[in-house]
C-alpha positions in Angstrom: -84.7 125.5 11.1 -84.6 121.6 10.4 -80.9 120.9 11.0 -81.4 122.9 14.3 -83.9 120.9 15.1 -82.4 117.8 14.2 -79.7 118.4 16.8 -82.1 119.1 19.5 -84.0 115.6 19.0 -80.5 114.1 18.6 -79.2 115.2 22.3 -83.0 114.2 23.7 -82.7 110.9 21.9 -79.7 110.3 23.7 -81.2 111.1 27.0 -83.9 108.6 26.1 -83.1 106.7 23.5 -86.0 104.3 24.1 -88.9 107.1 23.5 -90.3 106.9 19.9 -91.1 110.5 19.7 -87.7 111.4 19.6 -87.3 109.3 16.7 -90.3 110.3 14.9 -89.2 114.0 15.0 -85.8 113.5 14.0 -87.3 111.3 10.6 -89.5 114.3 10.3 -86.4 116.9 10.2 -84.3 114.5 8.4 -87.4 114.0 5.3 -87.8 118.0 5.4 -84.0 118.2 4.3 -84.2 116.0 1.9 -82.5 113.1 3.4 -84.4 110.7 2.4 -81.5 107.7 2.7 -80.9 108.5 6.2 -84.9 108.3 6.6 -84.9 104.9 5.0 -82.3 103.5 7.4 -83.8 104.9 10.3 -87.3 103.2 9.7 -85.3 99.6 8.7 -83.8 99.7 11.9 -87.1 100.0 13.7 -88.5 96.8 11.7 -85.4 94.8 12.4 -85.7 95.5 15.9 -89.3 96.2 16.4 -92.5 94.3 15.6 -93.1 95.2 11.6 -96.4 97.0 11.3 -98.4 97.9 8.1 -97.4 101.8 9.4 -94.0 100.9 9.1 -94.3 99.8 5.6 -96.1 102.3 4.3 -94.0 104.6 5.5 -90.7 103.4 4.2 -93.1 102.4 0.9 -93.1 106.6 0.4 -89.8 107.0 1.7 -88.6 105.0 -1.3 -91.4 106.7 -3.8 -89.8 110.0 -3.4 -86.4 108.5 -4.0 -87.9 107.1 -7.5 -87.2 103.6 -6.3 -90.5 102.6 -7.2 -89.6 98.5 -7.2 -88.7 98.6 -3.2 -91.5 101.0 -2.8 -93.8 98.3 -4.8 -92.2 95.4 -2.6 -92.9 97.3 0.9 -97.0 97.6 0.0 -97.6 94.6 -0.7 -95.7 93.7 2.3 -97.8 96.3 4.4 -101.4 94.6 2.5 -100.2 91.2 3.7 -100.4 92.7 7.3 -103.6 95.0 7.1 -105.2 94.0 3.7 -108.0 97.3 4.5 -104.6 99.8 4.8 -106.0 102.4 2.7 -103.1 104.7 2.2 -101.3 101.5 1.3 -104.0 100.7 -1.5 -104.1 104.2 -2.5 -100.2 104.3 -3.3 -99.7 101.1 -5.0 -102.6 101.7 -7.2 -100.7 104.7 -8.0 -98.3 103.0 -9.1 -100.4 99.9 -11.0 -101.7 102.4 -13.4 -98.5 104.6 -13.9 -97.2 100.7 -14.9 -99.8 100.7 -17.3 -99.1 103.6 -18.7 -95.8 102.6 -19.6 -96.3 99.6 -20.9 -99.3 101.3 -23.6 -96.4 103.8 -24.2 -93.7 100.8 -25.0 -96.4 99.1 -27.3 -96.7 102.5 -29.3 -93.0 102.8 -29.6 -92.3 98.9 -30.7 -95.2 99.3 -33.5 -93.3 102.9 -34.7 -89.8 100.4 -34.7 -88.4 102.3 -32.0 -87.5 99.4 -30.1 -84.9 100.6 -27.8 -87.3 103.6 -26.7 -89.6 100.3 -26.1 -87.4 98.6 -24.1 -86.7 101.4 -21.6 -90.8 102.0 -21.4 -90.7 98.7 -20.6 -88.4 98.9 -18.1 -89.6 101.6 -15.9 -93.1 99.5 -16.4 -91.9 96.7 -14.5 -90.3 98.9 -11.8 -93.5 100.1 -10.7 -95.1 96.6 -11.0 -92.5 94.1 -11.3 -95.2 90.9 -10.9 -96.6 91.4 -14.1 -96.1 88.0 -16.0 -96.7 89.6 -19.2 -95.0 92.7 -18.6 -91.9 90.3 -18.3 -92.9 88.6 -21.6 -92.8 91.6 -23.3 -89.8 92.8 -22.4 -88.5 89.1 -23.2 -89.2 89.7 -26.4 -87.8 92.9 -27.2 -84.7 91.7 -25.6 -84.8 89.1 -28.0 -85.8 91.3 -30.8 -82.5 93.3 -29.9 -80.7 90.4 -30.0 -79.7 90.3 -25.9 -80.7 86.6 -25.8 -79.3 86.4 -22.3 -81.8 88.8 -20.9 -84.6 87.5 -23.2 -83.7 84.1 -21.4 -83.6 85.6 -18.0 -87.1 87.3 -18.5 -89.5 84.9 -20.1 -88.0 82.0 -17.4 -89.6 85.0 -14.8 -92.3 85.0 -16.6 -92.9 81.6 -17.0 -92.4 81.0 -12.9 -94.6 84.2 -11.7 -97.7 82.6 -10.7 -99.9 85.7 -11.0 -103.0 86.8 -12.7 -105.0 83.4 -11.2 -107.7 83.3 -14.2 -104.7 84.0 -16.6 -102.3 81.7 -15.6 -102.4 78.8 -18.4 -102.7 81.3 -21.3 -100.0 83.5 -19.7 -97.9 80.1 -19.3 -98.3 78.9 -22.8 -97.3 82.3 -24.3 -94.4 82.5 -21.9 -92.9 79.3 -22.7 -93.7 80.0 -26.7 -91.3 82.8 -26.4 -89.2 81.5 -24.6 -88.6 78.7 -26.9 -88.3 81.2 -29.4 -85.4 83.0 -27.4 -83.8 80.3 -27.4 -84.3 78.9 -30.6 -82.5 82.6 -31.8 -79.6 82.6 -29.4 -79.0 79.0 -31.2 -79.3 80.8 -34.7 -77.0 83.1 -33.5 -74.4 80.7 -32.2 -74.9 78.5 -35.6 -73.8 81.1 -37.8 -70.6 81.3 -35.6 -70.2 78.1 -35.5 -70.5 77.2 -32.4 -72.7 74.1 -32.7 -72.5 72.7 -29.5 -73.8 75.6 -27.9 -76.5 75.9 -30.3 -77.2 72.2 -29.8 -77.3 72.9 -25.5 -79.5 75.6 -26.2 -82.2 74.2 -28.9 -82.7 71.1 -26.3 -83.2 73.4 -23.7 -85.9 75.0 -26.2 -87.4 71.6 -26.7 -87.9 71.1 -23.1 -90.3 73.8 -23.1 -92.0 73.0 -26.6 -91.8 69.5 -27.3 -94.4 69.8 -30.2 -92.8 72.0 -32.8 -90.9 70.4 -35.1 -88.3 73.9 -36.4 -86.7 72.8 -33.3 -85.9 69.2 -33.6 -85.0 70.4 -37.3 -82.8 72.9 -36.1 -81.1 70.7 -33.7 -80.0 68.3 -36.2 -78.9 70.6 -38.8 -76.0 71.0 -36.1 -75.8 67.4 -35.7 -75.6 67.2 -39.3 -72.8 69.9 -39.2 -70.6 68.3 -36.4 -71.3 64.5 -38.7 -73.1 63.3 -35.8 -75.2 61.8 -38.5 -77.5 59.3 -36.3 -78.4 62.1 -33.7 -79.2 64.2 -37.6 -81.5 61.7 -38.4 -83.2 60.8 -34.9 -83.6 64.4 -35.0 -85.4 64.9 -38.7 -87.3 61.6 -37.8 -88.9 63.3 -34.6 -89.7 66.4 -36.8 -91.0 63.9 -39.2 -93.4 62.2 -36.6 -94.9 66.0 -36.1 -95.2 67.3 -38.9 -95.0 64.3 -41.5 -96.4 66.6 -44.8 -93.3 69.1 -44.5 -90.9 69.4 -47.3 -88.3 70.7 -45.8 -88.3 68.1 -43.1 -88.5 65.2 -46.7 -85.8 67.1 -48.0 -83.1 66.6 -45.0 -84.0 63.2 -44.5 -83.3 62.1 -48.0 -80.1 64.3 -47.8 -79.4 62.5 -44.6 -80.2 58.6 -45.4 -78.3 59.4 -48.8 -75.1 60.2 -46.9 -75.8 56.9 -44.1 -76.0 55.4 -47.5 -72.6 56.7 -49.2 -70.5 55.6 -46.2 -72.4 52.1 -46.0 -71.2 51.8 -49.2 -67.5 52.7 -48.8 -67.4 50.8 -45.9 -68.6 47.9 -48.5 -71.9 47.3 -46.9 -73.6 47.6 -50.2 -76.8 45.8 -48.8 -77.2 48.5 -46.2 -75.9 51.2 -48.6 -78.8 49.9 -51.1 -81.5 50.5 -48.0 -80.4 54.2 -47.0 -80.7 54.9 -51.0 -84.4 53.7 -51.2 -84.9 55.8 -48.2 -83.3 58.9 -49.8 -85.6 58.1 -53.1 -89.0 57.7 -50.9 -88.8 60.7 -49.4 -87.8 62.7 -52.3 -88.0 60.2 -55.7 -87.1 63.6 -57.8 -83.4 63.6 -57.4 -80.9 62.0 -59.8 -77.8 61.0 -57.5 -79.6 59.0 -55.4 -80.8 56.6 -58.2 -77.6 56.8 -59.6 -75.8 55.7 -55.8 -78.5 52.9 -55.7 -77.5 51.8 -59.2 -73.7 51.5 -58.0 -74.8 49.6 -55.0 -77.1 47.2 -56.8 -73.8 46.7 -59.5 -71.8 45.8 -56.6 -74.4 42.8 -55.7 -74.9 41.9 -58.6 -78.4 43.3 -59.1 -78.1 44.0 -62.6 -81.8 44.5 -63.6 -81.8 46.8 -60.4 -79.0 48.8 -61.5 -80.5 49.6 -65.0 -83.7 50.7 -63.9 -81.9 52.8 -61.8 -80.0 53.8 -64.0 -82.8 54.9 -66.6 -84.1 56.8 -63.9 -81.1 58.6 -62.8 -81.0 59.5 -66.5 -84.2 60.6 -67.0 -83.8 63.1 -64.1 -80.6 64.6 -65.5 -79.8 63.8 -68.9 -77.1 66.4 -69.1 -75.0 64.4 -65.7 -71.1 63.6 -67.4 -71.0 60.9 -64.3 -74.2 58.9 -65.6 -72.5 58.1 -69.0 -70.2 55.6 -67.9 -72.7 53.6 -65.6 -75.3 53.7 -68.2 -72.9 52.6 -71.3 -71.4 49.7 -68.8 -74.9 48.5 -68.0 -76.4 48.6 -71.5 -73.3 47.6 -74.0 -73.5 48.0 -77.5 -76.2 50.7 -77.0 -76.6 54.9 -77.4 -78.2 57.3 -74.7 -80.6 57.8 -77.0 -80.9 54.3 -77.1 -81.7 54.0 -73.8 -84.1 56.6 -73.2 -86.2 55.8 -76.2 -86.5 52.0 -75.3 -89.6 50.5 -73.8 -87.9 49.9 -70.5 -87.6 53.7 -70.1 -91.0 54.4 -70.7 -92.0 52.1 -68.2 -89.4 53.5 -66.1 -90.8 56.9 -66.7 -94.4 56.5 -65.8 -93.5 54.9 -62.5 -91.1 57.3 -61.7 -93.2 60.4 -62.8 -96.5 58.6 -60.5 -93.9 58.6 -57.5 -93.0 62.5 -58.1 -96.2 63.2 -57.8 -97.5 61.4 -55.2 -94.7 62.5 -52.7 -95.6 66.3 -54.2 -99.6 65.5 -53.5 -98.6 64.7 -49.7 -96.1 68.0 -49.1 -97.7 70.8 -47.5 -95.8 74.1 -45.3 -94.5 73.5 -42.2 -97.0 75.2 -39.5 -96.6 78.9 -38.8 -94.2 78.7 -35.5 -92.7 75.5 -36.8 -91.7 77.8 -40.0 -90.2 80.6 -37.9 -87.8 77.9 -35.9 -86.3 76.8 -39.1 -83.8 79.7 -39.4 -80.6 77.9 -39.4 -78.6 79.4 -42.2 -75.6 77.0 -44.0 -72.0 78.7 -44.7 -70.8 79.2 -48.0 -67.5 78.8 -49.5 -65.3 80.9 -50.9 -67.3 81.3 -53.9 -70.5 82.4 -52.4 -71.7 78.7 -53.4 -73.2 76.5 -50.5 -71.2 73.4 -49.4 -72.7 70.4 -51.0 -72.3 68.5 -48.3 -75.1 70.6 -46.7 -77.2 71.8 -49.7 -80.2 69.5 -48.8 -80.2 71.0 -45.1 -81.4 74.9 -46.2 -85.4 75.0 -44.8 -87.5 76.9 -47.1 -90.1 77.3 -49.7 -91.5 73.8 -51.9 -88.9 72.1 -54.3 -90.2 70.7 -57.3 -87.9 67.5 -57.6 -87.3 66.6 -61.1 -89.1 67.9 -63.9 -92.6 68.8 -64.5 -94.0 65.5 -66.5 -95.0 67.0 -69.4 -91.4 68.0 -69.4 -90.3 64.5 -69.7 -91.1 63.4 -73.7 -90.4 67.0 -75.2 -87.2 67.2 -73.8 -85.9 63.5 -74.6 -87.5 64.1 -78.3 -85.4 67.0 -78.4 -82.1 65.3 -77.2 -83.0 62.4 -80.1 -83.3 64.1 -82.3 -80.3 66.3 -81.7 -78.3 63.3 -81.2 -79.7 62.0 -84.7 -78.7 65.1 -86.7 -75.2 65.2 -85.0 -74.2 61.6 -85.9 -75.8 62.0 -89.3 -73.3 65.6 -89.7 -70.5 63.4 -88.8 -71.2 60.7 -91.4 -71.1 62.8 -94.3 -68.0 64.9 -92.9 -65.9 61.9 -92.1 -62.4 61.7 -93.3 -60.8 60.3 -96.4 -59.3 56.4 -96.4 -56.0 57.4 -96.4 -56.5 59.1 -93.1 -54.5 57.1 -90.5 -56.7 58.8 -87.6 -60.2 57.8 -86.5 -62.7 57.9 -89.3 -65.5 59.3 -86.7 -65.7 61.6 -83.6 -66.5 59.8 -80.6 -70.3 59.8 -80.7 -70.0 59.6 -77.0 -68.6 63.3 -76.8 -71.2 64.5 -79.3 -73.8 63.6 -76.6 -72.1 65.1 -74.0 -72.2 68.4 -76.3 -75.6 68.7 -76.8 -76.7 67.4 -73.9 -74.9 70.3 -71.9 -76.3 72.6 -74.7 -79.6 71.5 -72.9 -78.9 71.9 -69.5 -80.6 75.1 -69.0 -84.1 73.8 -69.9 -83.4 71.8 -67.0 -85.0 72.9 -63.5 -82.7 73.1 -61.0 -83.3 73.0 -57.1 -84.1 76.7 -55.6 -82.7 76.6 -51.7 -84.0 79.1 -50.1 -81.2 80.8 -48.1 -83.3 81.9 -44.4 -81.5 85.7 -43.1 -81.8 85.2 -39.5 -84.7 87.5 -38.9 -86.3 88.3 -36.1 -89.4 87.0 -35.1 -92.7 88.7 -34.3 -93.9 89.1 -30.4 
């Protein structure tokens, strides 16, 4: 008869309200009914007001155990083990709990390798209930959050994780990892704003990525890819140059800043500082020699000063890289009057021009290597197309991703001019002998130049072209 009871020590705790007893038997009616709330308010009051004793905590500790409120149960041991470190029945309990943590967290490991990641995440959660001062428990569950993509609690756990300063003999390696992911996190949520086109956000959360990796270069690259998007070009390029400095063999790194000083280069030159437009272009061409606009922007620049020996070699080059470019003929015929493309590419200037360029391909290709493993899974920015499905040119050089081969293969070179020769031999020789009569008052000939352009766009498709590799925003692995 509990609630019987509970009214008789009610009526003697008001007679004497200051006699423990009393209280002790009422908590003892109240937990036999259940109320286990009441129970937990009763023993507050008598730490708020009384001198806290290991006791005390140990008793609200179980109070809160039977309510399944295992985190306050977890907080009041350790409380009670700061006051008594020997209090068995304190030990006792929050080992208890310790291994049923453990548990948990073995189960959420077995369910994130079967791809049931949500099941993971609640394993997870009830792990760090029971011992929520787990470092590692917290990185965990940072990265299935991320995973999930819920960035915001990714963030909120791994910056736990990365402040907890348990597990002594741990603590560096447990640091490290924590501050990996959360870079990571981070680096994602930035992914994730990106492809909304949000930039600025991305950009405020990649530097806030770098501050806790300052050596992997995805995130510099990553940052100035939105740089690059909002035209901020010189923050673009401190950007690359920082990724460059860390990891100076990557190709995706030499591809954005050639894309980069080319475009410093084009508005040099409409702003008619052709000396400055002709320094971005060499930079463009040293860190990737294999691509035919930037010889053929140099050429322009080197016409506008005058440099006309520049400006053919240049030129050559540009030509030798794509033969089949409708923008090269007019530059090349106005440099070299009076002569063919084929010409051109069969005089001895272009075979000089050739080896040199075809010894530059190769040495920048000899000094590429992939990006390092983490720096590889930062670079996950992914470039909007247009209506087409194409990607905008104005960002084409900015897509991370597997080794271009600039240019052509050198054995590629002389069997594909020989071809265009003699192509361009056997056309003009077809027109002679089907020329029109005398008394024909139109032209006598077709324009040789438009024969070239004919077969030289028959040829395009022996030429490579670039192969961007488009990254899918994939998660990354714990």
């Amino acid at each position: 008869m509990f609630l019987a009871a509970l009214e008789s020590f009610a009526k003697a705790i008001e007679l004497r309200p200051d006699f423990r007893p009393y209280h002790m038997r009422s908590l003892v009616c109240l937990s036999m009914l259940g109320r286990y709330s009441d129970c937990i308010r009763l023993v507050t009051n008598w730490l708020e007001t009384d001198t806290p004793s290991p006791d005390l905590f140990t008793l609200r500790a179980r109070l809160y155990h039977r309510l399944n409120q295992a985190t306050m149960c977890y907080f009041d041991l350790k409380a009670a083990l700061r006051l008594d470190p020997s209090c068995s029945q304190a030990r006792a309990l929050l080992e208890e709990l310790e291994q049923a943590a453990e548990h948990s967290r073995q189960q959420a490991i077995t369910k994130a390798l079967e791809g049931e990641l949500s099941d993971a995440l609640a394993k997870m959660t009830t792990a760090l209930e029971q011992n929520p001062e787990k470092a590692h428990y917290y990185i965990f569950r940072g990265t299935l959050y991320r995973r999930l993509n819920d960035f915001p609690a990714a963030i909120e756990d791994l910056a736990l994780a990365v402040e907890l300063g348990g597990e002594p003999e741990r603590s560096v390696a447990l640091e490290e990892d924590g501050r990996t992911q959360l870079a990571l996190a981070y680096n994602d949520f930035a992914v994730h704003c990106f492809s909304w086109g949000f930039y600025s956000e991305a950009i405020m959360l990649l530097t806030r990525a770098i501050c806790e990796r300052r050596d992997e270069s995805g995130l510099f690259i990553n940052r100035g890819d939105c740089f690059y998007k909002q035209k901020e070009w010189h923050f673009a390029l401190a950007d690359y140059q920082q990724a460059d400095e860390l990891d100076p063999h990557s190709t995706s790194i030499r591809l954005r800043l050639a894309t980069i000083h080319n475009t410093l280069g084009l508005n040099s030159y409409n702003d008619l500082k052709f000396q400055e437009a002709v320094e971005r272009f060499s930079a463009a061409i040293e860190y990737e020699p294999g691509v035919a606009q930037y010889y053929r922007n140099r050429a322009k620049a080197h016409r506008r000063m005058h440099g006309v020996e520049e400006a053919k070699q240049d030129a050559i080059s540009a030509l030798i890289l794509d033969p089949s470019s409708d923008e090269l003929v007019p530059l090349v015929l106005s440099l070299f009057p009076g002569c063919s493309l084929s010409d051109v590419t069969s005089s001895t200037t272009a075979q000089t021009v050739r080896v040199g360029l075809m010894a530059q391909i190769q040495a920048c290709k000899t000094t590429a290597s992939p990006a390092s493993r983490l720096s590889e899974k930062l670079e996950k920015m992914v470039l909007e197309c247009d209506a087409d499905g194409q990607l905008d040119t104005d960002c084409q050089s900015l897509l991370s991703g597997e080794e271009v081969e600039a240019g052509l293969e050198p054995h590629v070179f002389p069997q594909q001019l020989a071809r265009s020769k003699e192509q361009v031999v056997q056309a003009v020789r077809t027109l002679l002998q089907q020329r029109q009569p005398l008394c024909h008052m139109g032209p006598r000939l077709a324009p040789l130049r438009a024969a070239v352009h004919t077969l030289e766009r028959t040829s395009s498709a022996a030429r490579r072209s670039y192969a961007w590799r488009d990254f899918g925003g994939i998660g990354l692995s714990c």
